[in-house]
C-alpha positions in Angstrom: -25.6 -4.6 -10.6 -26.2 -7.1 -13.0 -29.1 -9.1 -13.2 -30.0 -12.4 -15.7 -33.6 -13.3 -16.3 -34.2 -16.6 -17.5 -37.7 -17.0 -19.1 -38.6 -19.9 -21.8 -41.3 -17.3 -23.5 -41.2 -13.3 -23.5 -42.4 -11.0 -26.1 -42.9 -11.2 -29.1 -44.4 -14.9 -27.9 -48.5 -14.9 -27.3 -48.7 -16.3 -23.8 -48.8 -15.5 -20.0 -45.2 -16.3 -19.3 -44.0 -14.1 -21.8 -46.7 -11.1 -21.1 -45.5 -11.4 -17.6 -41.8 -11.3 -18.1 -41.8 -8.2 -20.4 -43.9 -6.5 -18.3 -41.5 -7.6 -15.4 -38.0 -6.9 -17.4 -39.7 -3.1 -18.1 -39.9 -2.7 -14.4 -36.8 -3.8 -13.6 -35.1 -1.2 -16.1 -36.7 1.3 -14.8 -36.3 0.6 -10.8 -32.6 -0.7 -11.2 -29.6 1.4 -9.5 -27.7 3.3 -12.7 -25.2 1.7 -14.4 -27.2 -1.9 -13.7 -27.8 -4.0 -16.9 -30.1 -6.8 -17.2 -29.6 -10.3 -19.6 -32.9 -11.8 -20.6 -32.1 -15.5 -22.1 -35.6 -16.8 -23.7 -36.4 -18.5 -26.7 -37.1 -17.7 -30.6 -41.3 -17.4 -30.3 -42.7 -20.6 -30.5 -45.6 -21.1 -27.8 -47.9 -22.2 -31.4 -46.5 -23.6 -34.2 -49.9 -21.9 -35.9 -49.0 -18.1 -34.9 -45.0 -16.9 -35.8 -43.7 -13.5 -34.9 -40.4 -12.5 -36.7 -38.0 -11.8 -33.2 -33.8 -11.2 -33.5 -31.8 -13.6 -31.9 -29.8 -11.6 -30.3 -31.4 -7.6 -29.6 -30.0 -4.9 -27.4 -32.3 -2.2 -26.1 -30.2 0.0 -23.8 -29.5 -1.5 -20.2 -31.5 -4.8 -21.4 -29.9 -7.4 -23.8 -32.3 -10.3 -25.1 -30.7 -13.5 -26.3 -33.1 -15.9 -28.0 -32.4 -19.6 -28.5 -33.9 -21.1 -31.1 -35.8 -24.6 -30.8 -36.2 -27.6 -33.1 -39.4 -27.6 -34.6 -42.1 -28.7 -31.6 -45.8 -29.7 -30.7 -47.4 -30.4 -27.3 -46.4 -33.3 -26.5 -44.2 -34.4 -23.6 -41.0 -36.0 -25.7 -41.3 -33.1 -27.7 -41.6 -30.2 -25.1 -38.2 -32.3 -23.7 -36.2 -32.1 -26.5 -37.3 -28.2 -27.0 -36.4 -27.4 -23.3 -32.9 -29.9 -23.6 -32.0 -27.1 -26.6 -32.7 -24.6 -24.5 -31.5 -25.1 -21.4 -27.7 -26.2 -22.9 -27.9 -22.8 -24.9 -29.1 -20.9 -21.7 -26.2 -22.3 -19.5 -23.4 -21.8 -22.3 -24.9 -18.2 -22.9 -24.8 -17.1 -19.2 -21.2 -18.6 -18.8 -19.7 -17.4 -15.7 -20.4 -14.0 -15.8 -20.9 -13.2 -11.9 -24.0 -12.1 -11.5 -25.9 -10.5 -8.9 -29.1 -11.9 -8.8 -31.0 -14.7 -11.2 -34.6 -14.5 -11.5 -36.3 -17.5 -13.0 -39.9 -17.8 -14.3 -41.1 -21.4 -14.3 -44.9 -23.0 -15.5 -43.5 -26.4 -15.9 -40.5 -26.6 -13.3 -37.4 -27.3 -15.2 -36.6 -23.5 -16.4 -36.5 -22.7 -12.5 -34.1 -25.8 -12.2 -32.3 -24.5 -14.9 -32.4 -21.1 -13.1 -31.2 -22.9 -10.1 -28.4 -24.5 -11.8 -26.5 -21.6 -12.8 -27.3 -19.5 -9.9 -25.2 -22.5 -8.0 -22.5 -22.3 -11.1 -22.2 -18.3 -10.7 -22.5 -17.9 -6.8 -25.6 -15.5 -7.3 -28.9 -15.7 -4.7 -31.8 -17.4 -7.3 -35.7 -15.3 -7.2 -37.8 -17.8 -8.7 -41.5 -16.9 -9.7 -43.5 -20.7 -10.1 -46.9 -20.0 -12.0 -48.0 -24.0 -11.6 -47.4 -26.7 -9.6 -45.6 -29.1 -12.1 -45.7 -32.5 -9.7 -49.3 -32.1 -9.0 -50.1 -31.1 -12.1 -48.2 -34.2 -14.1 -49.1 -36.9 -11.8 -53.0 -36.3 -12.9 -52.6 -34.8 -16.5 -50.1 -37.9 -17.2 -51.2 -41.6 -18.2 -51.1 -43.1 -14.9 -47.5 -45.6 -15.7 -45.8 -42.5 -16.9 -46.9 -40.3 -13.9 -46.1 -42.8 -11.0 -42.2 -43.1 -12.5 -42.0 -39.6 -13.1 -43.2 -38.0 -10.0 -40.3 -38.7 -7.4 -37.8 -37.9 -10.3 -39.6 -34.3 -10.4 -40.3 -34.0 -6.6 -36.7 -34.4 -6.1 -35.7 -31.7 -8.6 -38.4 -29.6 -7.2 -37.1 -29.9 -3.4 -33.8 -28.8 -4.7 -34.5 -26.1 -6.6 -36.6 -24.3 -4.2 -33.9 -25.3 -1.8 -31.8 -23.7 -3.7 -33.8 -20.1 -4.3 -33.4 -17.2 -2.0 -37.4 -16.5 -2.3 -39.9 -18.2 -4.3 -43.0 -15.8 -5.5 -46.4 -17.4 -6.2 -48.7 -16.7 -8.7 -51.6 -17.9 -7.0 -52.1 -18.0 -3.3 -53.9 -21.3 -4.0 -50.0 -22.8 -3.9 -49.5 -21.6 -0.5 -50.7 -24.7 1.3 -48.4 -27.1 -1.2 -45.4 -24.8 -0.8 -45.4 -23.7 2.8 -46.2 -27.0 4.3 -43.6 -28.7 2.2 -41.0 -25.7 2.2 -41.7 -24.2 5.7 -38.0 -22.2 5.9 -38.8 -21.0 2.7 -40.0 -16.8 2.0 -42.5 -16.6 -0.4 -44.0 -13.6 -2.1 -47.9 -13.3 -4.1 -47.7 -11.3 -6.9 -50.2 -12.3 -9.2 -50.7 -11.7 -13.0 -52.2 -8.7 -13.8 -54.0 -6.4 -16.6 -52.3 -5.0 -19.2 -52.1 -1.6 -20.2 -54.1 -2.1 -23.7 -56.8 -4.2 -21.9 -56.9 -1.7 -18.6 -58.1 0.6 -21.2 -60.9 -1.2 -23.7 -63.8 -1.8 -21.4 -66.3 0.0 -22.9 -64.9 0.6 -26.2 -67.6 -0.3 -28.7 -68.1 -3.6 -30.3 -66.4 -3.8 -33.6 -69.6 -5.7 -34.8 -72.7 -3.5 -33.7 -75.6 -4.5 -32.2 -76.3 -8.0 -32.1 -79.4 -8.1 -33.8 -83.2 -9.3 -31.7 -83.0 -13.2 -31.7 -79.4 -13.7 -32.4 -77.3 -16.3 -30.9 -75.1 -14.8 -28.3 -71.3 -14.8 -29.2 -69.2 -16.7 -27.0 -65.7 -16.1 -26.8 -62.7 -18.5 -25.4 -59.3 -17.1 -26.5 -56.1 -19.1 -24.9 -54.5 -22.5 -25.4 -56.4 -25.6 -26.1 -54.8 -28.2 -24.0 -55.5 -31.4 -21.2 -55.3 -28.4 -18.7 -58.4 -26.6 -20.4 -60.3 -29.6 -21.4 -62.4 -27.7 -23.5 -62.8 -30.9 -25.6 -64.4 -32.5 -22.0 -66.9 -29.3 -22.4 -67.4 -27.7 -25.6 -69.6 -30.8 -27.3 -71.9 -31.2 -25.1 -72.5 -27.1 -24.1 -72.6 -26.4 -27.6 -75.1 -28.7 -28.6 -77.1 -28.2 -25.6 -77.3 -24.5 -26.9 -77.3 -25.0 -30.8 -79.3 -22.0 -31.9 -78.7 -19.8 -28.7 -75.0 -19.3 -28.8 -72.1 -19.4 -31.6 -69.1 -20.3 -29.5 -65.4 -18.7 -30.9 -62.4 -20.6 -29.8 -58.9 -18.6 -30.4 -55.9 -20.4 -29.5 -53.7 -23.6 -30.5 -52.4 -26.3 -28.3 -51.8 -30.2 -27.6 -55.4 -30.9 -27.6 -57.1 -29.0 -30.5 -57.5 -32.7 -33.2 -58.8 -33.7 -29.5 -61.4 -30.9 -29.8 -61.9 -30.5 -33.4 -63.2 -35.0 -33.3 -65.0 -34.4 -30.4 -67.5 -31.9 -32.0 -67.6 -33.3 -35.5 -68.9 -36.8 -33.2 -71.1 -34.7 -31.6 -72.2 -32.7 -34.9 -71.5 -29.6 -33.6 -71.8 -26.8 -35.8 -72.3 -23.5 -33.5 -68.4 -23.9 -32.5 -66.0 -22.1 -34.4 -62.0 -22.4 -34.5 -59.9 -20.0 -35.1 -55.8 -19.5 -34.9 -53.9 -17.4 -32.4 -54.2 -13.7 -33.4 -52.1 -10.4 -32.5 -53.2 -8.9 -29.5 -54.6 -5.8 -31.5 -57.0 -7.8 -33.6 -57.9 -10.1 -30.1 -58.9 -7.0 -28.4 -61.1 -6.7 -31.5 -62.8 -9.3 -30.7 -63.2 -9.3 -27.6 -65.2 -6.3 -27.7 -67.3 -8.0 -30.4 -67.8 -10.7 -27.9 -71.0 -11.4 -25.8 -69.4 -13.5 -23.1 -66.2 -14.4 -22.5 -65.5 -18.2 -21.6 -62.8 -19.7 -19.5 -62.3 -23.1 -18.6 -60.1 -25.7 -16.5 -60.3 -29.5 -16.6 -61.6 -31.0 -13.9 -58.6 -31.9 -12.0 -57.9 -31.3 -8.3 -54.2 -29.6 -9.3 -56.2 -27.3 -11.1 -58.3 -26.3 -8.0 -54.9 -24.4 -7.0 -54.3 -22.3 -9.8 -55.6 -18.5 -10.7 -55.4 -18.5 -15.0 -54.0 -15.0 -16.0 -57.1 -15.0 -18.3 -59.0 -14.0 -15.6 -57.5 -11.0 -15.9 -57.5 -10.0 -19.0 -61.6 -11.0 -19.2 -62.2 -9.1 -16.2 -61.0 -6.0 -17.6 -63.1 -5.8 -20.5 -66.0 -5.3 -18.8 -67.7 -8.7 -20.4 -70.1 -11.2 -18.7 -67.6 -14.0 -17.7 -68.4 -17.8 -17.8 -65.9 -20.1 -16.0 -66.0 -23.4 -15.3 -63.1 -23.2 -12.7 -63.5 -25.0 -8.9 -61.6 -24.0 -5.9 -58.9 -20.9 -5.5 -60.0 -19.8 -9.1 -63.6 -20.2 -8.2 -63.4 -18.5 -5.4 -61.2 -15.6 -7.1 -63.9 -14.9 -9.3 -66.7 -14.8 -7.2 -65.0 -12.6 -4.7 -63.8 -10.0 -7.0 -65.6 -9.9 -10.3 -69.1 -8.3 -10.6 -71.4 -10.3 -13.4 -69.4 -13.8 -13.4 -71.1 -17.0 -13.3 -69.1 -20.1 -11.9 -70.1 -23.5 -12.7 -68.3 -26.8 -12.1 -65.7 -28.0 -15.0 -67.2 -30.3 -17.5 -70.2 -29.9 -16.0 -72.6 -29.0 -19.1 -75.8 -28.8 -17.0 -74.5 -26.7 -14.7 -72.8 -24.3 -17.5 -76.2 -23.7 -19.0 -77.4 -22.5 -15.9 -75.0 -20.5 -14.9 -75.2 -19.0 -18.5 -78.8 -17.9 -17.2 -77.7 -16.6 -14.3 -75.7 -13.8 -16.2 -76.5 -10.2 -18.1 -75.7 -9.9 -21.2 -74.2 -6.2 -20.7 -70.8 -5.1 -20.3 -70.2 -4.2 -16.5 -67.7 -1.5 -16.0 -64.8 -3.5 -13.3 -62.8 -0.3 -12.2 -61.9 -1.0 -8.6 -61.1 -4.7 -9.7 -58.7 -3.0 -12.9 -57.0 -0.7 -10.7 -56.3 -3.6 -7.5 -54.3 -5.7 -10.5 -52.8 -3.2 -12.9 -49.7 -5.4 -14.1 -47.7 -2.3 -14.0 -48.2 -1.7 -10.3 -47.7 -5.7 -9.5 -44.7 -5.8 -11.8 -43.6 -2.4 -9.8 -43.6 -4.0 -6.7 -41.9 -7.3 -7.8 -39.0 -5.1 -9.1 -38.5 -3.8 -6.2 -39.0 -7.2 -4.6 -36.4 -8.6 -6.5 -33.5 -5.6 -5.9 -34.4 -6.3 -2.6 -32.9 -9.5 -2.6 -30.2 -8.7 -5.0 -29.2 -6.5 -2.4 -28.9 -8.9 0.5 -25.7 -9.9 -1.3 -24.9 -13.0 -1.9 
C-alpha cells in the first residue's frame, strides 16, 4: 500500500494543520499493513514569518518520506497566500508524478490544498480522503471586502462542488459543517473527527505555575496564544476589554498573523497599556506559560461563518485545567458549555458582556479528565487511521 498525504503545514510548523497531520501521519505508520509506505508533501515551515524552525527538505524516517517545498517569502494577505500556495501546489503535483497510489489524503483550512488533493488523485486513479477544517466560501464571502467576495465566491463554490465530488469521503472537523455539507453534498459520506489534545498538554494540568503565586491584589494574567488574524478579531476586542479592566488584568497575546499592525494601532488609540505582545514560541516554553497563566482567552470575530467552526484551541486550553474565556457564538459556544467545567462564554466583540463573564469564573485550575480522555488526539487520530485504510481498501 502506498499512501500520499498532502498537507500545506506539518511539523516542525506551529499551527493546528500541522499538529494535526503529524499526529495523523504517526497513526497511519503505525496502523498500515507491512510493507506500506507513506509520502507526506508539505511545505518548508512558514505559518509566521516571526517564528522559523530549521526543517530538511527532503527527510526519510522509515516507511514515511517528507518532502518539503519551499515558498517565496509571504505575509497574510490574500495575493500573497496565492502566490505561496501557486509554488506549492506546482511542486506538489510535479513531486507526486504518477506514482500509482492507493489512497490520497488531503487536509484543507482554506480549500485549494484539497483541490490540489483532488487533482492528482484524478491524475493517479487513486480514491481522495479529504479532511476540511473550515468552510472556505463562507468564510471568504464575509472576511473579504465585499467587491472581491461577490466575484470570488462562485469561482470557489465551483471548485468546492468538484472537489468534494471528487473525494471518496470528506471528514469534518466540526460537526457545525454538517448542515453546509450534507444539505449541499447529500450523496456524500462524511466522517467527525475532531482535533484533539496532545500528549504534552494531556499531561500539564496541574503542573505548577512557573511564576508562583500571584501575589494579593495582582492583576490576573490573561493569556491568548494563536494567530492574530480577521478570523480572531482580537483587534475588534482587545481595546476596549483591556481598558475596561486596566488595573485588574495584564492580557498576554502569543502569536503572529495578518492582523497584528491592526492590533498593535488599535490599542496605542485606545492607550492601552495592560496588553502585552509577544512572538510565537516553541511549544515547551508555551506550555510554560500557560501554566503561568490565570485565564486562558480565545476569541472569534463576530461573523456567522464563524458560528460553524470548533478552534483546536479549545483543546489545548481545556486541557490545562485553566479558567477559559471565549468569546465564541454558535457550534463553538455550545462546545464549550457542554463539555468544559469553569468556562465562561460571552458574545464576540462584545466587551460588556466579556467583563461579565470574566466574573462569572474561578480563578483556580479545574482538573478536565473525563473531557482529556473523550479527545486524546492519539485515540482520534487512531480511529482516522483506520478510517482512512478503510477506504484505501475499497480499491479504487
Amino acid at each position: 500500500m502506498k499512501i500520499l498525504v498532502l498537507s500545506f503545514y506539518y511539523r516542525p510548523d506551529l499551527c493546528a494543520g500541522s499538529f494535526r497531520t503529524t499526529a495523523l501521519v504517526e497513526s497511519l505508520r503505525e496502523r498500515m499493513p507491512p510493507g506500506a509506505t507513506i509520502d507526506v508533501v508539505t511545505t518548508l515551515p512558514n505559518r509566521y514569518s516571526s517564528f522559523t524552525a530549521d526543517a530538511p527538505e527532503l527527510e526519510h524516517d522509515g516507511a514515511v518520506t517528507i518532502s518539503r517545498i519551499a515558498l517565496p517569502a509571504h505575509q497574510s494577505g490574500m495575493l500573497d497566500q496565492s502566490r505561496a500556495f501557486v509554488t506549492f501546489a506546482r511542486a506538489a503535483r510535479e513531486r507526486a508524478g504518477t506514482t500509482r497510489y492507493d489512497i490520497v489524503f488531503a487536509t484543507s483550512s482554506r480549500l485549494m490544498t484539497a483541490a490540489l488533493g483532488a487533482t492528482i488523485a484524478r491524475r493517479v486513479g487513486a480514491p481522495l480522503y479529504l479532511d476540511i477544517r473550515d468552510i472556505f466560501v463562507d468564510t471568504i464571502a464575509e472576511v473579504a471586502a465585499r467587491p472581491i467576495a461577490w466575484s470570488l465566491s462562485p469561482f470557489f463554490s465551483s471548485i468546492e462542488r468538484w472537489t468534494v465530488g471528487t473525494a471518496r469521503k470528506v471528514n469534518l472537523v466540526s460537526r457545525g459543517f454538517a448542515e453546509y455539507f450534507g444539505t449541499r453534498y447529500p450523496r456524500q459520506r462524511f466522517s467527525y473527527f475532531t482535533n484533539g489534545i496532545d500528549d504534552e498538554f494531556a499531561g500539564s494540568a496541574g503542573s505548577p505555575a512557573q511564576g508562583g503565586e500571584r501575589a494579593a491584589g495582582a492583576p490576573l494574567t490573561v493569556l491568548y496564544a494563536g494567530n492574530l488574524g480577521e478570523g480572531q478579531g482580537l483587534h475588534a476586542i482587545l481595546p476596549p476589554l483591556a481598558r475596561r479592566l486596566a488595573g485588574r488584568v495584564h492580557f498576554q497575546v502569543i502569536g503572529d498573523g495578518g492582523r497584528k499592525r491592526a492590533l498593535e494601532q488599535a490599542l496605542a488609540e485606545a492607550g492601552v497599556t495592560n496588553v502585552e505582545l509577544r512572538p510565537p514560541v516553541p511549544r515547551p516554553r508555551l506550555l510554560e506559560l500557560y501554566r503561568a497563566a490565570d485565564v486562558l482567552f480565545l476569541h472569534l470575530n463576530d461573523y456567522d461563518a464563524f458560528r460553524k467552526v470548533l478552534p483546536s484551541k479549545i483543546f489545548e486550553y481545556g486541557a490545562l485545567g485553566k479558567p477559559v474565556w471565549a468569546g465564541v457564538a454558535g457550534h463553538a459556544a455550545e462546545f464549550i458549555r457542554a463539555e468544559l467545567d469553569n468556562a465562561a462564554v460571552f458574545p464576540p466583540c462584545d466587551a460588556d458582556a466579556a467583563v461579565r463573564a470574566l466574573d462569572s469564573l474561578a480563578i483556580s485550575d479545574t482538573p478536565r479528565s473525563a473531557f482529556v480522555a473523550k479527545y486524546a488526539r492519539a485515540a482520534i487520530s487512531r480511529d482516522m487511521a483506520d478510517d482512512i485504510l478503510a477506504v484505501a481498501r475499497e480499491g479504487r
